[in-house]
C-alpha positions in Angstrom: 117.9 104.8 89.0 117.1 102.1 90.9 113.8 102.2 93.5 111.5 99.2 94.9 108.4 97.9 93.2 106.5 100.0 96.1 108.2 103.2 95.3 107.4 103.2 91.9 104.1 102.8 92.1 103.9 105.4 94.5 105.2 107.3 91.7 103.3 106.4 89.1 100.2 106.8 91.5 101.6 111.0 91.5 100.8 110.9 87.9 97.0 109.2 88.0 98.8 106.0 86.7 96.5 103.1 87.6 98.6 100.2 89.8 97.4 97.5 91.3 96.4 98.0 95.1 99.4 97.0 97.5 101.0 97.8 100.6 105.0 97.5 101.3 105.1 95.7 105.2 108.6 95.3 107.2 106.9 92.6 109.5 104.6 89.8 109.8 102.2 91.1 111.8 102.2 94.1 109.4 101.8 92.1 105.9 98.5 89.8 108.4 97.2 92.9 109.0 97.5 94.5 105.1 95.9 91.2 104.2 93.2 91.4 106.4 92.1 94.8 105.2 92.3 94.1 101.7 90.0 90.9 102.0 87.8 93.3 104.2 88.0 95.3 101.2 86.9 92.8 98.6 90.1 90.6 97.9 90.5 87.3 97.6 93.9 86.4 96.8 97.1 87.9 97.7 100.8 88.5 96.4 103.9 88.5 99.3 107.0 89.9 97.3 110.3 90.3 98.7 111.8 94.6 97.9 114.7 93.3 96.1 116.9 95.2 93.6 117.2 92.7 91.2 115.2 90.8 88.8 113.9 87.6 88.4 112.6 87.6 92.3 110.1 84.9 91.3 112.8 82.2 89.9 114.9 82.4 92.5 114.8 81.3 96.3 115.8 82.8 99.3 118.9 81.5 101.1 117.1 80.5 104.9 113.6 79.3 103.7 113.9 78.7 100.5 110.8 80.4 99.8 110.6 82.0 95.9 110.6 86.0 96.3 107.2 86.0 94.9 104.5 84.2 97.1 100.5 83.6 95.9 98.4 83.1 98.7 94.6 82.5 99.1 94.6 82.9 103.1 95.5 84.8 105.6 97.1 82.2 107.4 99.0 81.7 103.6 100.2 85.4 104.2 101.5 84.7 107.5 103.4 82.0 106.6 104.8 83.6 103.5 105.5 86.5 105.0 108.2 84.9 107.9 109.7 83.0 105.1 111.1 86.1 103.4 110.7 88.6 106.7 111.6 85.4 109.4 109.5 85.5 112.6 
């Protein structure tokens, strides 16, 4: 079986599994927005990943930006611009 990172730990979340706190976004605005909550909520740095079935989303880089599937940011503004590199604008 084959599900996104977000799916399983919805999943393991069914089962009192403790996962880090996330949200799965399908637009820029969306993923500002997410961030913008969870620093509200305490957070400081944040992870924009691209819902891929494959491995190895952090060594390789997507074909338009060139961005790595696996973006660390510290800002919103970071966020923002990671998130149209995998989602475009």
């Amino acid at each position: 079986m084959k599900i996104h990172e977000y799916q399983a730990k919805e999943l393991l979340k069914e089962y009192n599994v403790a996962v880090p706190a996330g949200v799965a976004t399908t637009s820029v605005d969306e993923a500002v927005e997410a961030a913008k909550e969870m620093k509200e909520n305490g957070s400081s740095l944040f992870v924009v990943k691209a819902q891929i079935h494959a491995g190895g989303r952090g060594k390789g880089k997507t074909k338009n930006s060139g961005a790595s599937g696996v973006i660390l940011c510290k800002t919103i503004d970071e966020v923002r611009e990671a998130a149209e590199s995998l989602l475009g604008d």
